[in-house]
VOKENU-624536 format. One record per residue (C-alpha): x, y, z. Coordinates in Angstrom, 3 decimals. Layout:
<rs>
R       c1       c2       c3
R        X        Y        Z
...
</rs>
This chain:
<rs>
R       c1       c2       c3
R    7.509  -16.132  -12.322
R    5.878  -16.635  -15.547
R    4.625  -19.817  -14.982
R    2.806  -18.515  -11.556
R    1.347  -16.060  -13.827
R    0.046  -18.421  -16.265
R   -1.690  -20.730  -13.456
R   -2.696  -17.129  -12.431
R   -4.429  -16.257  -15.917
R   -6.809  -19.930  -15.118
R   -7.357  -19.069  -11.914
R   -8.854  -15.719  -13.581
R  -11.133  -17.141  -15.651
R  -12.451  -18.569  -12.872
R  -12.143  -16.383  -10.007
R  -11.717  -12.971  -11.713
R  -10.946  -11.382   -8.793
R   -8.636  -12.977   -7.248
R   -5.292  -12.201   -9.832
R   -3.956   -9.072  -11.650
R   -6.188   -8.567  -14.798
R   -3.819   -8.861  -17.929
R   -4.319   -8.494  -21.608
R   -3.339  -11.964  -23.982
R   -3.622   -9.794  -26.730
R   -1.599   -6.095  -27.258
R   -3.911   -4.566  -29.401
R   -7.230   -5.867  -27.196
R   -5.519   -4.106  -23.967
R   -4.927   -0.646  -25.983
R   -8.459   -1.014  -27.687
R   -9.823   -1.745  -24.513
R   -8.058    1.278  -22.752
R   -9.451    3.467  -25.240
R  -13.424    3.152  -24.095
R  -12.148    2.682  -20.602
R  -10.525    5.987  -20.617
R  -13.010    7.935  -22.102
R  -15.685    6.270  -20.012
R  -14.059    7.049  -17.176
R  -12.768   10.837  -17.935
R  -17.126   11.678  -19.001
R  -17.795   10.372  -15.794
R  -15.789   12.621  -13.780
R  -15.257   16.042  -16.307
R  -17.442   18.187  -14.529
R  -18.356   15.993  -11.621
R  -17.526   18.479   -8.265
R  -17.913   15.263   -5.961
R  -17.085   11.203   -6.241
R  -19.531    8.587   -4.803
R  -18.342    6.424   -2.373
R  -21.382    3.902   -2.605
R  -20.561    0.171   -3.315
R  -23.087   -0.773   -6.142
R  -21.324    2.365   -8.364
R  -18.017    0.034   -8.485
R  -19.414   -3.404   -9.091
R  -18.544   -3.571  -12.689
R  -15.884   -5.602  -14.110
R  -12.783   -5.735  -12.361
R  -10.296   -4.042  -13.542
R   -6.843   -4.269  -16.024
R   -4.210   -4.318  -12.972
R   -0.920   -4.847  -14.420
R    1.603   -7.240  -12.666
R    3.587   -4.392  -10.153
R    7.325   -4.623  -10.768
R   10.064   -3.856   -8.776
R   11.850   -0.809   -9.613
R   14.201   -0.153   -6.633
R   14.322   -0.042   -2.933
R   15.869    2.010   -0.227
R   16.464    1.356    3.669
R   15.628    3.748    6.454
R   18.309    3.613    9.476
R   17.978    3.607   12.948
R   17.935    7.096   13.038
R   15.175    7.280    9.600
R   18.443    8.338    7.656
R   17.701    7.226    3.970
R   20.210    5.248    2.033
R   19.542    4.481   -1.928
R   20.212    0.251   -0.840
R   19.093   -2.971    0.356
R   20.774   -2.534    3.757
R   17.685   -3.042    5.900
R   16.354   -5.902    4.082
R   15.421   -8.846    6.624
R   14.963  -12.622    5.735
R   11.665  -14.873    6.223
R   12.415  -17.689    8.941
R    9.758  -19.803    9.257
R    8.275  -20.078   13.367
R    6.789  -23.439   14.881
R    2.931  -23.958   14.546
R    2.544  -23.060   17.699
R    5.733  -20.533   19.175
R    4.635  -19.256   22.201
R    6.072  -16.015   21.578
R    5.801  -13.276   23.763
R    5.271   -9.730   22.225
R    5.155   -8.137   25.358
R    9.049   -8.846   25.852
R   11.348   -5.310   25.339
R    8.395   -3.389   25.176
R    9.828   -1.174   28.490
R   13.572   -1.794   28.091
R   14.341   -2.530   24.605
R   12.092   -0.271   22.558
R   13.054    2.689   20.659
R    9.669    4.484   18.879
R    9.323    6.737   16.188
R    8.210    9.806   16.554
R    4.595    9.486   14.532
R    4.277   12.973   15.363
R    6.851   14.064   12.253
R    5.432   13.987    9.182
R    7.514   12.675    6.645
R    5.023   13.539    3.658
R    6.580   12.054    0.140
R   10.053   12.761    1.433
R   12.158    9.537    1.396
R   10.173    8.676   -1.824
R   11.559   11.683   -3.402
R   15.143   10.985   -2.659
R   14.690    7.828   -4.302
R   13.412    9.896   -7.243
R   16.384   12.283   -7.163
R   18.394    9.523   -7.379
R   17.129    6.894   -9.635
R   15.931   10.026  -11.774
R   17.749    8.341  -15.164
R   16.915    4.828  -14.587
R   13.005    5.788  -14.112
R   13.490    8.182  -17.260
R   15.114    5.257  -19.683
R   12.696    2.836  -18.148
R    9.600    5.245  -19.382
R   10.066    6.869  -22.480
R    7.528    9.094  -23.444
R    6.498   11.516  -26.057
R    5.646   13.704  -23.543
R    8.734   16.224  -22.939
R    6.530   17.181  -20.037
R    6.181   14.396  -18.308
R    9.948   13.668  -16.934
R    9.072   10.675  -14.874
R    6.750    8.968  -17.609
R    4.189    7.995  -14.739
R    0.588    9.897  -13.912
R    0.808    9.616  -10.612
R    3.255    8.988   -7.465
R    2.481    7.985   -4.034
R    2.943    5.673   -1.243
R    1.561    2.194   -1.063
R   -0.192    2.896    2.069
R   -2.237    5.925    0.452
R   -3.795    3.345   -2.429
R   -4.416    1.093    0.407
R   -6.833    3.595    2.081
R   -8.334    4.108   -1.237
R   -9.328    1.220   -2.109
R  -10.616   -0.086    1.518
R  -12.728    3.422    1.321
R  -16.129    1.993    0.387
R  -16.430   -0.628    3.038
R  -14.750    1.997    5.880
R  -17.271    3.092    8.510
R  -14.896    4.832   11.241
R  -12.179    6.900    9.710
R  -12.097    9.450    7.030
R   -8.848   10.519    5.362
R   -7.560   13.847    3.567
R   -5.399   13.614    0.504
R   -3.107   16.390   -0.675
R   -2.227   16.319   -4.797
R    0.076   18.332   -6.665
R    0.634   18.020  -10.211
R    4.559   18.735  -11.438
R    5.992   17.953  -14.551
R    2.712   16.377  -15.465
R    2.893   14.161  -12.721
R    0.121   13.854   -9.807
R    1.510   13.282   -6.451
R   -0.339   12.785   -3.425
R    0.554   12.738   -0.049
R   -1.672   11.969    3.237
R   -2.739   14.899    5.370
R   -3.492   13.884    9.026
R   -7.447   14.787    9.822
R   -8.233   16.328   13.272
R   -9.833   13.535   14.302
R   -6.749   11.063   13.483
R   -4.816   13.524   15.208
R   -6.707   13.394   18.249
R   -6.290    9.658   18.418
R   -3.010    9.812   18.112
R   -2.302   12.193   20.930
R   -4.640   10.086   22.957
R   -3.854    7.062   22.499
R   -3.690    4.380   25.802
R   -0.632    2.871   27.065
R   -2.394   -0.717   26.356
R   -2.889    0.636   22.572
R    0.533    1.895   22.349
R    1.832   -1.564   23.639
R    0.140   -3.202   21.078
R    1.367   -1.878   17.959
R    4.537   -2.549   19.473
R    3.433   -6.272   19.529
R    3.422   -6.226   15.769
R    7.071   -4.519   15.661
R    8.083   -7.851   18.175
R    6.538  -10.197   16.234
R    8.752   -9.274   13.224
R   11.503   -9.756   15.567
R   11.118  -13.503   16.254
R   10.796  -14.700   12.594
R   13.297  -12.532   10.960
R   17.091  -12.815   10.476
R   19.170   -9.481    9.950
R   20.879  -11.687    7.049
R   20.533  -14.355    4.512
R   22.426  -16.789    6.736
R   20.943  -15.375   10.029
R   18.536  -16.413   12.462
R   16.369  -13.993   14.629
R   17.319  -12.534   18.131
R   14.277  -11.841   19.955
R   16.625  -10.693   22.642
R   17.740   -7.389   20.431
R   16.129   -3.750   20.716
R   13.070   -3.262   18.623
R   13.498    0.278   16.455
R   10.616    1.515   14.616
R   12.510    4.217   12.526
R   14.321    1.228   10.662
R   12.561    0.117    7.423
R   13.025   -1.372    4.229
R   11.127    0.411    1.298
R   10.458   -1.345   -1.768
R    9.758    1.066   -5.097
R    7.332   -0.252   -7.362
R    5.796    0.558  -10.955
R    1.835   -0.626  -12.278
R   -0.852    0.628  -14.217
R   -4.236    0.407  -12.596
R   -6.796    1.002  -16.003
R   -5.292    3.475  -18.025
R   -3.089    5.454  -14.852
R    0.641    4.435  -14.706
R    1.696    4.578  -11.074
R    5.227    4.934   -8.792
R    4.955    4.084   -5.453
R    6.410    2.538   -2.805
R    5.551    0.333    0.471
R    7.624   -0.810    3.841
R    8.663   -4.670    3.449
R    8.648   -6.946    6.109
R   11.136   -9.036    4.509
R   11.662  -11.789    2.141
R   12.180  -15.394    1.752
R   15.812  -16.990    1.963
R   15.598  -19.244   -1.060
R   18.167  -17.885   -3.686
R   15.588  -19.619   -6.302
R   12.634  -17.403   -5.498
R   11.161  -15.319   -8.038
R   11.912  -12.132   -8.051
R   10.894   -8.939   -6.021
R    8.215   -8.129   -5.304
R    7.232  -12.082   -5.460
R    9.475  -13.104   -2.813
R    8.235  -10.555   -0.265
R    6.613  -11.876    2.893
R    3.699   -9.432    4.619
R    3.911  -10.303    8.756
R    0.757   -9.713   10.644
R   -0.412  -10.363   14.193
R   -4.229  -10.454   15.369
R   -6.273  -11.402   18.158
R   -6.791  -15.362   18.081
R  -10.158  -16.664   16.924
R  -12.451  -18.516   19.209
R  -16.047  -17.969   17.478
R  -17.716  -17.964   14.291
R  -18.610  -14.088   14.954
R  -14.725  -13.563   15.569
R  -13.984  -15.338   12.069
R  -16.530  -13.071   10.196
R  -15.451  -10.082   12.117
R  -11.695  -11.048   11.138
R  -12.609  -11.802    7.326
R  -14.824   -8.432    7.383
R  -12.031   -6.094    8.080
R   -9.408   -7.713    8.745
R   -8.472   -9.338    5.492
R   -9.820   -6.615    3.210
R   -7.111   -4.404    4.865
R   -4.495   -7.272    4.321
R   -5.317   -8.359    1.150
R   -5.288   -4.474   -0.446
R   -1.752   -3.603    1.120
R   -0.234   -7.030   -0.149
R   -2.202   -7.024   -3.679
R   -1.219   -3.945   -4.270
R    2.593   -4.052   -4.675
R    2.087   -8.026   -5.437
R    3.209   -9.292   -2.132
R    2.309  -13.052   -2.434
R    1.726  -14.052    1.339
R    1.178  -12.823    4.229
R    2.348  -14.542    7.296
R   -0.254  -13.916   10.552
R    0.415  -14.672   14.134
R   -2.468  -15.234   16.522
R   -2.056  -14.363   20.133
R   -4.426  -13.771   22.819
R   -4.948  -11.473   25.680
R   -1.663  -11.440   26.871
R    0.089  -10.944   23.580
R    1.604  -14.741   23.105
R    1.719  -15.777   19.500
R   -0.397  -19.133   19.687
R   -0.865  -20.318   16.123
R    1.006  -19.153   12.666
R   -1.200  -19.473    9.913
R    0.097  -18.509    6.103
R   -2.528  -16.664    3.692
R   -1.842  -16.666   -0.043
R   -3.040  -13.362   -1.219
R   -4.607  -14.380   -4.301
R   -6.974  -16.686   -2.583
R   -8.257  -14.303    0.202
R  -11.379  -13.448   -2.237
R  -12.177  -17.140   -2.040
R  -12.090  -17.120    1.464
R  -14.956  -14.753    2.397
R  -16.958  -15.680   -0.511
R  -19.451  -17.161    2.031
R  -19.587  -13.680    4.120
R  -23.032  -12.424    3.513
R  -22.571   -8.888    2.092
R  -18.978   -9.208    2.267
R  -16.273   -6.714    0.298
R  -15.651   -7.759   -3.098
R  -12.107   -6.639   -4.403
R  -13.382   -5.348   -7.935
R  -15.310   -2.553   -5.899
R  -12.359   -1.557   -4.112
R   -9.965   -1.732   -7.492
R  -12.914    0.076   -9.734
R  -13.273    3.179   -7.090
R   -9.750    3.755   -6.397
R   -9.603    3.799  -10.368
R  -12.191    6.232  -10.363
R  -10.945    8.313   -7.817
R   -7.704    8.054   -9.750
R   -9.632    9.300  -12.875
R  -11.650   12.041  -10.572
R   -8.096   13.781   -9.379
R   -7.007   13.794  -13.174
R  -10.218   15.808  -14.173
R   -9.746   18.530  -11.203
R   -6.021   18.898  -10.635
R   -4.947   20.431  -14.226
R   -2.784   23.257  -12.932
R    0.994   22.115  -13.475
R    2.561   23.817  -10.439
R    3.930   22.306   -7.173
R    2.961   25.508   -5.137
R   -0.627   24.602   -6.036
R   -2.515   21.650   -3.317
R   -5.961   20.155   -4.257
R   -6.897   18.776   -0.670
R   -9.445   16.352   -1.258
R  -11.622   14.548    1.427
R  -13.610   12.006    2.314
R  -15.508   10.987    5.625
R  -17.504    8.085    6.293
R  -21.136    7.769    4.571
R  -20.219   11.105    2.158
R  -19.142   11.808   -1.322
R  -15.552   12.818   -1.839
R  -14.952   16.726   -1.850
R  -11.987   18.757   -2.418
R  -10.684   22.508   -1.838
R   -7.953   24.311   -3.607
R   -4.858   25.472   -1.547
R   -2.020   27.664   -3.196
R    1.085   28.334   -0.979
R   -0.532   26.187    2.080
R    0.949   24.255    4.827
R   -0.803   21.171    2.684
R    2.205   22.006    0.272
R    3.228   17.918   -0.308
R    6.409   19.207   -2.785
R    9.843   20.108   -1.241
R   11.615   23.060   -2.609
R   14.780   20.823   -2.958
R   12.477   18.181   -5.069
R   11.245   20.948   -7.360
R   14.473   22.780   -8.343
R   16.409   19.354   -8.606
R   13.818   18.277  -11.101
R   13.825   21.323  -12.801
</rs>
């Protein structure tokens, strides 16, 4: 692990954007930290809106500590949580070309989730409840207030959509924060507009996202020892959850991420560096399909894998039909390389530096310490970020068995 940090911290002087930014000297990082923080707290005191515009965030990318694995929990078939590694699934490695057929189970051996249920911070806050000592011991602080020792706590998938937000055209998003114990949570609202979608959604649509559910299916073994069985039911309320601690700039973060699975060999580093991401996507036939596919594509790849330090991510091409036709593997450090050429392509210290600043621009509204109290904030396409105050709302994020358990 070190070592691949080491070749990392070359490859950075090089390609600066490409690993986690890391301090060689202690008192450099907290010297450093010190301008960055009050930079970054002037810029956003009184501000009543954030910029979403590109050239803003093309500074210098930003200190993005190496995540490390806290904990983990598994989701059953029923989305019961259990505080284990039950659901954890191992990496077996397909043919170059497999000739696998997503389509298979879809109308006989296919149990969804219902999307409709909205599971806010939930299973992330049983993990809390119960790893409430370890995360305390692991984060001492001088801060009586702050319990946890982190500023903020979310899910993986929430960062994602931050930092994709100043290259996304189509969807807008709606975040709900509540400060407790001097820690910020947020939590995902649904917009109308997603909402819509989802109601509306076709059959073909539905059938494939359930191609990337099947695709898992064929390369995965229920056990260290195991090979896959294509031939078993496909449930969508099973997951592994991996629970994962950073600091992006001067914000300490908790937050967790679904795992695909991991590799078999016992040597591996450890989690999160022997995680495996699984993908599937539409198999590419012309140079306007391979700059469409680096375009959006791998910027939404790359920020769900880089964030929690997933190393690769494993894609399956298919075509119309949904048969996996090629198996390529994509090191996440070196997607920045690969759509260097893309004129006018994303650059990942624009999406790092704004979902810093947006990190920083939730700090300087939500000062209230009190888990009845939502700042919604929200964002659409080609506007500035906004946000409205909510006290006793059905934006409430915060269960009342979280807040008296913590108390």
């Amino acid at each position: 692990m070190a070592e691949h940090y080491r070749k990392a911290q070359h490859r950075e002087q090089h390609h600066p954007e490409t690993v986690y930014k890391r301090s060689r000297d202690l008192s450099v990082d907290y010297n450093t930290d010190k301008r960055h923080r009050s930079s970054a707290e002037d810029r956003h005191r009184c501000a009543l809106t954030l910029s979403t515009h590109r050239q803003q965030y093309e500074r210098n990318f930003p200190v993005y500590k190496q995540p490390v694995e806290v904990g983990g929990f598994s989701l059953d078939s029923h989305r019961n949580f259990f505080n284990d590694y039950r659901q954890m699934r191992y990496y077996v490695q397909p043919r170059k070309s497999p000739n696998f057929n997503l389509r298979d189970g879809y109308n006989d051996r296919f149990v969804k989730r219902d999307d409709g249920v909205k599971e806010k911070l939930d299973h992330l806050l049983k993990w809390i409840l119960a790893n409430k000592d370890q995360i305390q011991s692991r984060n001492q602080t001088s801060s009586s207030s702050c319990v946890l020792g982190v500023d903020f706590v979310t899910w993986r998938g929430h960062l994602t959509k931050l930092l994709t937000t100043p290259y996304e055209t189509q969807e807008g998003w709606l975040l709900a924060a509540s400060r407790f114990k001097d820690t910020i949570y947020i939590s995902e609202v649904e917009t109308e507009t997603a909402r819509i979608n989802r109601e509306q959604r076709s059959e073909r649509h539905e059938e494939m996202m359930y191609w990337g559910y099947k695709f898992e299916q064929y390369i995965c073994a229920d056990d260290v020892d195991g090979t896959p069985d294509p031939g078993g039911v496909v449930n969508t309320n099973e997951a592994f959850c991996t629970v994962v601690q950073t600091r992006l700039a001067e914000h300490k973060l908790l937050f967790s991420g679904e795992v695909d699975c991991r590799v078999k060999d016992p040597e591996a580093p450890p989690a999160p560096s022997c995680y495996v991401e699984l993908k599937t996507s539409a198999e590419i036939c012309t140079p306007k399909q391979r700059s469409n596919f680096h375009r959006y594509k791998l910027l939404k790849w790359w920020a769900q894998s880089f964030l929690p330090g997933v190393p690769q991510i494993v894609a399956g091409f298919r075509d119309h039909e949904g048969v996996v036709v090629s198996v390529e593997t994509f090191q996440t450090s070196k997607i920045s390389q690969l759509i260097k050429n893309e004129f006018n392509c994303w650059k990942p210290t624009v999406c790092m530096n704004f979902c810093s600043d947006f990190l920083s621009f939730v700090k300087s509204v939500v000062k209230e310490d009190d888990p009845r109290l939502v700042y919604l904030f929200a964002w659409d396409p080609h506007r500035d970020v906004t946000y409205t105050v909510h006290r006793d709302s059905q934006f409430n994020i915060l269960p009342e068995w979280y807040v008296e358990e913590m108390k």
